[in-house]
DOKOLRO-186895 format. One line per 4 residues: number of its first residue (from 1); their letters; for each residue x, y, z of C-alpha. Coordinates in nm, 3 decimals. Example, Ala and Ser with C-alpha at 12.3 -4.5 7.8 and 13.67 -1.06 7.14 Angstrom:
2
1) AS) 1.230:-0.450:0.780; 1.367:-0.106:0.714
end
This chain:
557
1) XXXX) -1.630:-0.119:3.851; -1.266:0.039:3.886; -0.993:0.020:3.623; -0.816:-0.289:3.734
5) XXXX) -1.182:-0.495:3.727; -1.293:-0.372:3.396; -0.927:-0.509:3.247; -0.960:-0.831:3.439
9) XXXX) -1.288:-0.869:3.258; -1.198:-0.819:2.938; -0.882:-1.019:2.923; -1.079:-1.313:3.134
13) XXXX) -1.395:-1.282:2.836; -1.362:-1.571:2.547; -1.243:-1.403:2.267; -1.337:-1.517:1.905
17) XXXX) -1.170:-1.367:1.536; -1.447:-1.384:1.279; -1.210:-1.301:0.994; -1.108:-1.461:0.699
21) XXXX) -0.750:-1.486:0.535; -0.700:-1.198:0.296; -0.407:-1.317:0.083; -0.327:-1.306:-0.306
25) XXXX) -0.542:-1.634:-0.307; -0.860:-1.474:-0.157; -1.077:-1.403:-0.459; -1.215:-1.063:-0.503
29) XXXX) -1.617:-0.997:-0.573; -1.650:-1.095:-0.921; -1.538:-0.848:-1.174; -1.321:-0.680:-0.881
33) XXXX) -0.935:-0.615:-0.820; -0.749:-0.942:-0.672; -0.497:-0.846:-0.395; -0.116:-0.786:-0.566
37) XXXX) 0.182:-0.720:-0.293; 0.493:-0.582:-0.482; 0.786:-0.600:-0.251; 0.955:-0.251:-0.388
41) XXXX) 1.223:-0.250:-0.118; 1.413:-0.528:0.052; 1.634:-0.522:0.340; 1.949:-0.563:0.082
45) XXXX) 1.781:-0.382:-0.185; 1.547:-0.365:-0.455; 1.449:-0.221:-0.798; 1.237:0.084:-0.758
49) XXXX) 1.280:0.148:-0.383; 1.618:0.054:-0.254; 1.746:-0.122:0.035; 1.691:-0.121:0.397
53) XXXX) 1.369:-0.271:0.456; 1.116:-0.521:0.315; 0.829:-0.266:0.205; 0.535:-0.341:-0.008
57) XXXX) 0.320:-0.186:-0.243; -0.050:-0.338:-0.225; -0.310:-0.293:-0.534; -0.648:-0.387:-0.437
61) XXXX) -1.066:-0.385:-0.442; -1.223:-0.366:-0.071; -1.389:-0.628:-0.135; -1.148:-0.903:-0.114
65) XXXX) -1.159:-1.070:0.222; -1.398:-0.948:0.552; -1.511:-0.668:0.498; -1.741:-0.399:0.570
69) XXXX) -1.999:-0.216:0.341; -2.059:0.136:0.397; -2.347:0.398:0.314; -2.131:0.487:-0.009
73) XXXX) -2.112:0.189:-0.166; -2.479:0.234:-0.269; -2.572:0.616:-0.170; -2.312:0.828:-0.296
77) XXXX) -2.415:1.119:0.035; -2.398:0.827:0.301; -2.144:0.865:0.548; -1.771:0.810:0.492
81) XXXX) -1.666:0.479:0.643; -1.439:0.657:0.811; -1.730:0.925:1.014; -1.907:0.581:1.126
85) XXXX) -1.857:0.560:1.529; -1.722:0.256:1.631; -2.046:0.235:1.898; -2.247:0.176:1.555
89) XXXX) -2.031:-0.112:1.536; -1.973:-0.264:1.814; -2.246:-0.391:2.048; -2.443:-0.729:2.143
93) XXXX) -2.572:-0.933:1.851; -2.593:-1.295:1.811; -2.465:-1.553:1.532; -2.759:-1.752:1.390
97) XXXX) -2.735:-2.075:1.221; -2.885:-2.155:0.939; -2.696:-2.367:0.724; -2.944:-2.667:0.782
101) XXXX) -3.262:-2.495:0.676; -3.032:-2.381:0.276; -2.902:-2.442:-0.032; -2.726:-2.309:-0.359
105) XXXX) -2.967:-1.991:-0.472; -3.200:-2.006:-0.210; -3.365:-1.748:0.007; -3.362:-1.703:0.398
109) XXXX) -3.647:-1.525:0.580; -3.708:-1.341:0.925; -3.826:-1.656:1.060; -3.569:-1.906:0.978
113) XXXX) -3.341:-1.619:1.189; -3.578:-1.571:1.454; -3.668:-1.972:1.483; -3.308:-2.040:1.592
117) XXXX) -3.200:-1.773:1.800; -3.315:-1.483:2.001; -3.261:-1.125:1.807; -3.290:-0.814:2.003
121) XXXX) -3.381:-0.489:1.859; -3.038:-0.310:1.790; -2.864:-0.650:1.777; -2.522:-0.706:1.568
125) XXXX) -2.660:-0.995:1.319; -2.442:-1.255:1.213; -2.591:-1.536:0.961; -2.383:-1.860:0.940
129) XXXX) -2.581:-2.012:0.623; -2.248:-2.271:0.653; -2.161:-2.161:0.324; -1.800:-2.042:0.461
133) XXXX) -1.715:-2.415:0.415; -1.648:-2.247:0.075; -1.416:-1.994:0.185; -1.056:-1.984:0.011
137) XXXX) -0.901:-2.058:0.331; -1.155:-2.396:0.453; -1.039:-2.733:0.328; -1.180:-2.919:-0.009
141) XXXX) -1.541:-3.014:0.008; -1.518:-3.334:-0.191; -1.808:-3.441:-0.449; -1.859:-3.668:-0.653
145) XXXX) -2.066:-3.541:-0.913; -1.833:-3.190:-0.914; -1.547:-3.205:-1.175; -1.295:-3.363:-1.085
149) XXXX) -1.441:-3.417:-0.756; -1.355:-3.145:-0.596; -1.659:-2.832:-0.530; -1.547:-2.495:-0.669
153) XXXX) -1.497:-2.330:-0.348; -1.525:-1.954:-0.544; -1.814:-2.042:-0.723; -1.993:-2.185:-0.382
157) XXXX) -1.864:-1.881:-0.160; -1.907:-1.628:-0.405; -2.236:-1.689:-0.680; -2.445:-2.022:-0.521
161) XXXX) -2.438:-1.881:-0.195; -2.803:-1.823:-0.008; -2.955:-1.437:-0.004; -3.213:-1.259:0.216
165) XXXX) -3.591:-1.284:0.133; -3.796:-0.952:-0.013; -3.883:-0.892:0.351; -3.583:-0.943:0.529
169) XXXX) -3.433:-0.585:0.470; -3.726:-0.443:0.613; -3.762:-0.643:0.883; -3.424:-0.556:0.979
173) XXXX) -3.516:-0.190:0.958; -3.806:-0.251:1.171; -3.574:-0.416:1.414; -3.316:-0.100:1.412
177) XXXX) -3.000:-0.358:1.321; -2.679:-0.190:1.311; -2.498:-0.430:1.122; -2.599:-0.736:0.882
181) XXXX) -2.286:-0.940:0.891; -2.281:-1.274:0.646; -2.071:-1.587:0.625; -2.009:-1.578:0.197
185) XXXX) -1.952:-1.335:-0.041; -2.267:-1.019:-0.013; -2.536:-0.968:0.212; -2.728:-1.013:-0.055
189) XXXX) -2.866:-1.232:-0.296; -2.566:-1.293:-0.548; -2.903:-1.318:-0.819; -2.945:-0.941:-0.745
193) XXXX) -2.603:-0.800:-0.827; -2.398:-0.833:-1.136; -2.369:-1.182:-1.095; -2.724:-1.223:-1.242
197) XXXX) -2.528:-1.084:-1.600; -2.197:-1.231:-1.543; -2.315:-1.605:-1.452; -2.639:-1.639:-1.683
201) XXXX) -2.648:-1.980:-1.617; -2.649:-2.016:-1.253; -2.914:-1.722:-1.288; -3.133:-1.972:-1.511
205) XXXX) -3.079:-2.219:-1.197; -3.158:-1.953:-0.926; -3.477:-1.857:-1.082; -3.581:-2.191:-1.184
209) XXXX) -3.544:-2.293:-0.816; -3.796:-1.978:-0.692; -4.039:-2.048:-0.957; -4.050:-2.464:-0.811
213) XXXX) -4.067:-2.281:-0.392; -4.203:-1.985:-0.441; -4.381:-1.971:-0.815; -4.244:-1.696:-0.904
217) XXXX) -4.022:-1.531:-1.129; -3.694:-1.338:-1.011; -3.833:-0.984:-1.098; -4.189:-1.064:-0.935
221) XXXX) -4.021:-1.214:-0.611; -3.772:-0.893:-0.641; -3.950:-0.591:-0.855; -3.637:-0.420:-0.950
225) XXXX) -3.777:-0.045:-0.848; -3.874:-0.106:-0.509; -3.496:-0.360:-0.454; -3.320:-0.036:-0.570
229) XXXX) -3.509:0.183:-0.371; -3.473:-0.054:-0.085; -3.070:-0.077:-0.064; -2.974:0.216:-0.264
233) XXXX) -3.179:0.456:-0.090; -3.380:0.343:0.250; -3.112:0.108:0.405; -2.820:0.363:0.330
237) XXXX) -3.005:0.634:0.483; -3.099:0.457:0.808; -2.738:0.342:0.871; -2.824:-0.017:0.800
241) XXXX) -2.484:-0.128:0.732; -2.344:-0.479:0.563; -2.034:-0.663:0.606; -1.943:-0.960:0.421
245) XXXX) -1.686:-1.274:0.414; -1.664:-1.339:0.775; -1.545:-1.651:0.869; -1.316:-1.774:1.116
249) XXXX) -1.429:-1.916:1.424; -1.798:-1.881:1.307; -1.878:-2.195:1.418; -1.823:-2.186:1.792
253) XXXX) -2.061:-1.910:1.816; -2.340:-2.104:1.655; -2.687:-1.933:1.789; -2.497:-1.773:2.051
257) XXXX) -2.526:-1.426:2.171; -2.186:-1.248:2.206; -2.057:-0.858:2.210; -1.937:-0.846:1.838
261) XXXX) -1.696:-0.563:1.750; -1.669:-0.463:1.374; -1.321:-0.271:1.326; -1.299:-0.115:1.009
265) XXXX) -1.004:0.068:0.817; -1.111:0.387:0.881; -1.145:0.508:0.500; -1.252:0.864:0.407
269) XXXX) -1.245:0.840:0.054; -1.368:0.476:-0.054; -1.655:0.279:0.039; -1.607:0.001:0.164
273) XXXX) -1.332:-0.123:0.404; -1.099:-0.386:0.542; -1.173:-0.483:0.891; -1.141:-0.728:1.160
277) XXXX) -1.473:-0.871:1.324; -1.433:-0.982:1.653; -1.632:-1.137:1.945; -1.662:-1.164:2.346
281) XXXX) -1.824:-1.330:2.549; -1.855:-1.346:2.951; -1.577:-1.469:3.109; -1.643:-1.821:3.294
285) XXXX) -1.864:-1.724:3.605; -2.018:-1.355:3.465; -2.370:-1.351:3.402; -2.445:-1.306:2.986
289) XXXX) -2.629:-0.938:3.078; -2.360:-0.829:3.350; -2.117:-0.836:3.074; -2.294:-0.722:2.795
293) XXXX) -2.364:-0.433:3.087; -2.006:-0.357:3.158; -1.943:-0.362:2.786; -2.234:-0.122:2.661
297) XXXX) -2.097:0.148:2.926; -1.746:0.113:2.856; -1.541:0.446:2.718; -1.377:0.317:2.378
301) XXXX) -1.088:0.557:2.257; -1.061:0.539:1.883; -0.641:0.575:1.868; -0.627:0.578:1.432
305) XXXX) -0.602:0.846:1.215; -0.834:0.903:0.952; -0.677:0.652:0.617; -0.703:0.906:0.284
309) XXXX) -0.559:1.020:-0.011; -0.412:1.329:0.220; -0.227:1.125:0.423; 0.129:1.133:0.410
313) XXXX) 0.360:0.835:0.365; 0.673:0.767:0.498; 0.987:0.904:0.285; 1.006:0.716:-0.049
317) XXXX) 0.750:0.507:-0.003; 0.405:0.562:-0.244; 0.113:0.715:-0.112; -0.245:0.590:-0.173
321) XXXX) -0.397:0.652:-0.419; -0.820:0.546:-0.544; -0.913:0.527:-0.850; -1.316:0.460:-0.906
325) XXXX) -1.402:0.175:-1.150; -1.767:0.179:-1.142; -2.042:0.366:-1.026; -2.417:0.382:-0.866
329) XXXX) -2.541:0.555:-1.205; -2.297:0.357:-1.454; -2.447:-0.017:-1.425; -2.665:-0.157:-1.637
333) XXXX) -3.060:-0.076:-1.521; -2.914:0.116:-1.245; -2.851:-0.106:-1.007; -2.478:-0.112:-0.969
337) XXXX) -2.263:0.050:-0.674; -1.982:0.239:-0.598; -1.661:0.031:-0.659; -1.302:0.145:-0.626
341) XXXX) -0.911:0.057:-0.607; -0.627:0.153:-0.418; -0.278:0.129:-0.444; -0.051:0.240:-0.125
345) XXXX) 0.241:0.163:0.036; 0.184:0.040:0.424; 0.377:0.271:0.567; 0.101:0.549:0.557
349) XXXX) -0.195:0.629:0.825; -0.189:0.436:1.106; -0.046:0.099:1.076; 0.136:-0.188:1.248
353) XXXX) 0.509:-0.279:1.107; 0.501:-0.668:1.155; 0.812:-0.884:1.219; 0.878:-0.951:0.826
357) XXXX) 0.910:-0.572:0.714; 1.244:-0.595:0.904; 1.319:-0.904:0.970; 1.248:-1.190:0.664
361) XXXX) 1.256:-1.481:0.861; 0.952:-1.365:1.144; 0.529:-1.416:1.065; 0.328:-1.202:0.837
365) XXXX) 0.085:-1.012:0.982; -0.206:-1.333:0.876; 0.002:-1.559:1.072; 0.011:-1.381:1.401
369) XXXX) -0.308:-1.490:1.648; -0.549:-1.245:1.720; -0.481:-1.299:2.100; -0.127:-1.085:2.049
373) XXXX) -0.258:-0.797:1.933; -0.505:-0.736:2.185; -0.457:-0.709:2.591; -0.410:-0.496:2.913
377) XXXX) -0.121:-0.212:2.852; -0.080:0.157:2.925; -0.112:0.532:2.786; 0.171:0.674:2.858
381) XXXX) 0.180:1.033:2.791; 0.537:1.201:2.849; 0.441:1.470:2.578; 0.501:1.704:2.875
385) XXXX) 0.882:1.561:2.872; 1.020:1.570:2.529; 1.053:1.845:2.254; 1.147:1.849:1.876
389) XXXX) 1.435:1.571:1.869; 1.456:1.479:2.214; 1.508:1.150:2.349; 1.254:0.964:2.604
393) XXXX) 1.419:0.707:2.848; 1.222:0.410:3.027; 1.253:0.600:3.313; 0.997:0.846:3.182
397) XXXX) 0.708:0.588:3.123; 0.803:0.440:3.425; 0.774:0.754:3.608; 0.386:0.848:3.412
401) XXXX) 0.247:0.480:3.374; 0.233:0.165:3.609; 0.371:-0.059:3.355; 0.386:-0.437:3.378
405) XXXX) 0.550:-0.740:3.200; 0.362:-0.853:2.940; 0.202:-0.500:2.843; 0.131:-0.392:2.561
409) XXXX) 0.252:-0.023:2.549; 0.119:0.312:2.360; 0.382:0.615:2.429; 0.167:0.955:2.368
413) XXXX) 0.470:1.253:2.304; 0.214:1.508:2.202; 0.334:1.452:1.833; 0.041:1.323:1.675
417) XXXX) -0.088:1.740:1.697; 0.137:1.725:1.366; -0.022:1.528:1.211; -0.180:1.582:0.874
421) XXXX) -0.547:1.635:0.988; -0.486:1.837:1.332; -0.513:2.230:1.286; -0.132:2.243:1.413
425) XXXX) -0.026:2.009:1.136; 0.341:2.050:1.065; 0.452:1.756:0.821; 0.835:1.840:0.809
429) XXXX) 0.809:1.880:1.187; 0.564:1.549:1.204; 0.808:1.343:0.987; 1.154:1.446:1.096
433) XXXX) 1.186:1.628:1.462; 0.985:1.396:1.658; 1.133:1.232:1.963; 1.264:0.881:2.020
437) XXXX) 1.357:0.591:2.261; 1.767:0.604:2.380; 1.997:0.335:2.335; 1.857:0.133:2.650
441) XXXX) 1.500:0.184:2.555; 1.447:-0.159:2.295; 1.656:-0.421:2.613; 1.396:-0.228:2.878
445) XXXX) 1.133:-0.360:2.615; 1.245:-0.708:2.597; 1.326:-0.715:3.003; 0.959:-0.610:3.051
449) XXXX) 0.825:-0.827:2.804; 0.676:-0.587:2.578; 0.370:-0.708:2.379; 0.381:-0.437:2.123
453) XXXX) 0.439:-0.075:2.109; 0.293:0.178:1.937; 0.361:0.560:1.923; 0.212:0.903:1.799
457) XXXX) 0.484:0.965:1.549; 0.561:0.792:1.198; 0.848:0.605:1.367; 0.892:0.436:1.684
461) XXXX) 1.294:0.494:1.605; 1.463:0.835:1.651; 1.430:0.984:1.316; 1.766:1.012:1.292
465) XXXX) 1.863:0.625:1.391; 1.661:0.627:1.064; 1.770:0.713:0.702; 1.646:1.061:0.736
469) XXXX) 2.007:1.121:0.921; 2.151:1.140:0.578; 1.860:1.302:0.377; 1.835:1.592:0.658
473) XXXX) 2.206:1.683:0.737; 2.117:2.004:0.946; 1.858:1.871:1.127; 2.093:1.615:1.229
477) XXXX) 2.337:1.865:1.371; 2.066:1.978:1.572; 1.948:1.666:1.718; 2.356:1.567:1.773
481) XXXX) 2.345:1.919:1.996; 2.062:1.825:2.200; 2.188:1.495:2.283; 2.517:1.622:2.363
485) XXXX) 2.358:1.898:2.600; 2.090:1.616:2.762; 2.334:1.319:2.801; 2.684:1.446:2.759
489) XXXX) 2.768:1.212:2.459; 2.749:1.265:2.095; 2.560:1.068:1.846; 2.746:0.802:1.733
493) XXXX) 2.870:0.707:2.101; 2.540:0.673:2.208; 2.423:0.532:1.890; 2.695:0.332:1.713
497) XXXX) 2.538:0.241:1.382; 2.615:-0.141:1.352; 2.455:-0.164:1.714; 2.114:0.115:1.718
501) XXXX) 2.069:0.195:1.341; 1.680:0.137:1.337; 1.705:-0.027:1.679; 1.348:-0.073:1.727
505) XXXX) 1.326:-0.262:1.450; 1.620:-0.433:1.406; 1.696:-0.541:1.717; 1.320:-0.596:1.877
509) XXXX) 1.116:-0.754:1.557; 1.325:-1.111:1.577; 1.202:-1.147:1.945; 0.840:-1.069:1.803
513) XXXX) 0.819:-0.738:1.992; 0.686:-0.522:1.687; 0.534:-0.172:1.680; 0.258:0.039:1.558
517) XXXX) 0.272:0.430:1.412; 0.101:0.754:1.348; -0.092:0.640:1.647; -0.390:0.925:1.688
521) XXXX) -0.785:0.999:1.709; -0.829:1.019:2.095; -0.496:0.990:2.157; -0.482:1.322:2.218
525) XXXX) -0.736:1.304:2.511; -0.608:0.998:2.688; -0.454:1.029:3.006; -0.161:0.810:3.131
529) XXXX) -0.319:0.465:3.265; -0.394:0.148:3.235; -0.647:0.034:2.979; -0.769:-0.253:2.777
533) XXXX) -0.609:-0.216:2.405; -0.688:-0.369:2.093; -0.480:-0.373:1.774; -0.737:-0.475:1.485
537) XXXX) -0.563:-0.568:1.157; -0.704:-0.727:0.802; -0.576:-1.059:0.785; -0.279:-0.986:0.523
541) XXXX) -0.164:-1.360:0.479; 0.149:-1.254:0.269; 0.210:-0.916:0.433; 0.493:-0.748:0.627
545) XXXX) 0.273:-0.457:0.779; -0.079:-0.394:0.760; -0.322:-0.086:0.842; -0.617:-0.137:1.087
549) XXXX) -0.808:-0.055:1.394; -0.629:0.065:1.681; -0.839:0.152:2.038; -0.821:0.147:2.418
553) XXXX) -1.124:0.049:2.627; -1.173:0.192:2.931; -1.469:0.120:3.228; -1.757:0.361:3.172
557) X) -1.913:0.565:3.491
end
């Protein structure tokens, strides 16, 4: 299958986002940190950042909308979410229904999974026990016998919820799972987490139901040595990994088989992570095996830098910063986990700038459909063409890339070998000398139709269409003398400020054309072309730009 097949495929496949809202309103795991946004900057101004853009601070647990659970969050020498491989998690798997066969507190077994749907050994496993009905985001369940008629939809997605049988973790060992992916609040039984302590009484309802099915009492059912053991120790250490809270179009995929992508934050320090979960199917026509075929061999270029407490934010915004709250060995009977929270500005690590951090009016990054951040675009790699603040043209990723309308586009200048991880890192260098588009470069974008750019610097402006013109007067001077010797003009004729001052931003977010940074990973591999690319984000409802997943997909050989 050549390039131009392997595209068609993909952007022909049914595409489904498993991902629920992550707002302020989403509640966190109980006992965690709720999401806070502080805008510290607005386009006019603001106390504590300044003017010239709407930036935001965000304060929160990892555990507030889908998310993934890594090694970490239970064995403290598992692997950093951010060393995971995306091939451990992506691949086929299959959503299995099983809301019909559950209820508040009870337990699901191998067979009620296996009864509905077919499970392959080193499936993806989704399990729709129906109880995302209770998600945040999912209209009122009305009840009569609820107060004031109305079911608490935290209480139902978050401590009532269903939980996995003694055997099921070792069944899904035994069946080499990569990931254990649930509709409500934990993977596992809310009765064997905190929640036992924090919400006696539903415990006293939990247990009284297991003594009625099963006769037996919650520690018998669940001796508390060989549960640790199970998910502290055995399931960390065979990469049996967990994520929670998906919801979304769950329901369309009801005991269906699809290629389910898990896109993660890539975190080094924390452990757990925001992600989008994805899924595709066969386009209308393709045989179910063909395309999970064409899928298995396909080359997937992991384009994001590594998200940590090294990584350097833009100027004055705050850098990230984790802070652990609890601990494996500080719960009560030892059976607690790793916990943390962060606080960052966006504009760190790789990350998309959505159409509100310039412009107030356009959609947070929750509102925009999964459909337009993924689709065919190009590499285009003019690193060969551009030096410490140069400017590229159109004409240069016209002349390395067959671009089309509608594209999305990824410009490689070589300047992510800056960066703050690379062995050539060079932050001043990184932050203020990289290259950027000329004057003509953000119309050529809207002519062509642009999906959305991204680029392997911390701006897709000229650094010095940016504030940093001010704050770094000599490098300025130097940039002014290059552009005089390259196109004859001086800066402010080819730039007049009221026209190009942040022109990719300014001028390109109200027509929805938006742009990604500090673009990286296999970047530095990937050679000029056409490719499949996918832009994963969490689901901020209320936010301007948001961190994520970024990767090409190529045909395999």
């Amino acid at each position: 299958m050549n390039r131009e097949q392997f595209i068609k495929v993909m952007t022909d496949s049914k595409l489904y986002d498993l991902t629920q809202g992550c707002s302020i309103f989403t509640p966190p795991w109980p006992g965690e940190k709720a999401l806070e946004i502080h805008f510290f900057k607005r386009v006019t101004g603001a106390y504590g950042g300044g003017q010239g853009a709407n930036g935001q601070i965000l304060n929160w647990s990892n555990t507030v909308g889908t998310h993934l659970v890594g090694e970490t969050a239970f064995h403290s020498g598992g692997r950093a979410i951010a060393d995971i491989p995306l091939r451990d998690l992506c691949g086929p798997g299959v959503v299995v229904d099983i809301s019909d066969a559950v209820s508040d507190y009870s337990l699901y077994t191998p067979e009620m999974i296996m009864e509905r749907a077919t499970v392959k050994e080193g499936d993806i496993l989704i399990i729709n026990t129906g109880y995302h009905r209770y998600s945040w985001d999912q209209p009122d369940i009305y009840n009569e016998d609820a107060q004031g008629g109305v079911e608490s939809q935290e209480f139902g997605f978050l401590v009532r919820h269903p939980g996995p049988s003694p055997d099921f973790f070792q069944w899904a060992l035994d069946m080499k799972l990569k990931v254990v992916g649930v509709d409500c609040g934990c993977a596992e039984h809310p009765m064997n987490t905190p929640i036992r302590r924090m919400h006696a009484n539903h415990f006293e309802r939990a247990e009284a139901k297991l003594r009625q099915e099963y006769g037996k009492t919650w520690d018998e059912a669940f001796p508390p040595d060989e549960y640790y053991e199970m998910t502290h120790i055995t399931m960390p250490k065979a990469h049996l990994l967990l994520a929670e809270c998906i919801v979304g179009d769950i329901d369309k995929l009801n005991n269906q088989r699809a290629w389910i992508m898990i896109q993660p934050m890539p975190f080094m320090e924390v452990e757990a992570a925001w992600s989008r979960v994805v899924a595709h199917q066969a386009p209308a026509g393709m045989d179910e095996d063909e395309f999970f075929q064409i899928m298995d061999s396909a080359e997937i270029l992991d384009l994001t830098i590594p998200f940590s407490v090294q990584t350097p934010q833009w100027a004055n915004y705050i850098p990230l910063t984790v802070t652990y709250t609890k601990r494996v060995g500080g719960q009560h009977f030892g059976m607690g986990r790793n916990g943390s929270i962060c606080n960052a500005s966006i504009h760190l690590a790789t990350h998309m700038d959505g159409e509100k951090h310039f412009y107030p009016n356009g959609r947070t990054i929750g509102q925009v459909p999964l459909e337009e951040w993924v689709g065919p675009g190009v590499i285009a790699d003019i690193s060969h063409l551009v030096s410490d603040s140069s400017v590229y043209t159109p004409q240069m990723i016209e002349g390395v890339v067959d671009i089309r309308r509608g594209d999305i586009l990824i410009i490689k200048t070589g300047w992510h070998r800056y960066g703050w991880n690379s062995p050539d890192s060079d932050e001043f260098r990184y932050m203020i000398r990289h290259p950027g588009p000329s004057a003509d470069f953000s119309q050529w974008c809207v002519d062509m139709q642009i999906k959305w750019i991204g680029v392997d610097a911390v701006s897709a402006d000229h650094p010095m269409n940016t504030i940093q013109r001010l704050w770094h007067p000599k490098t300025f001077e130097e940039a002014n003398r290059k552009l005089m010797e390259d196109f004859g003009q001086d800066w402010d004729e080819m730039y007049p400020l009221d026209k190009y001052y942040q022109d990719m931003h300014l001028n390109l977010f109200p027509k929805r054309i938006v742009h990604a940074e500090n673009l990286a990973g296999d970047i530095a591999t990937a050679e000029s072309g056409r490719y499949y690319i996918g832009c994963y984000l969490q689901k901020g409802m209320e936010c301007a730009s948001m961190w994520g997943r970024f990767v090409a997909f190529k045909e395999g050989s």
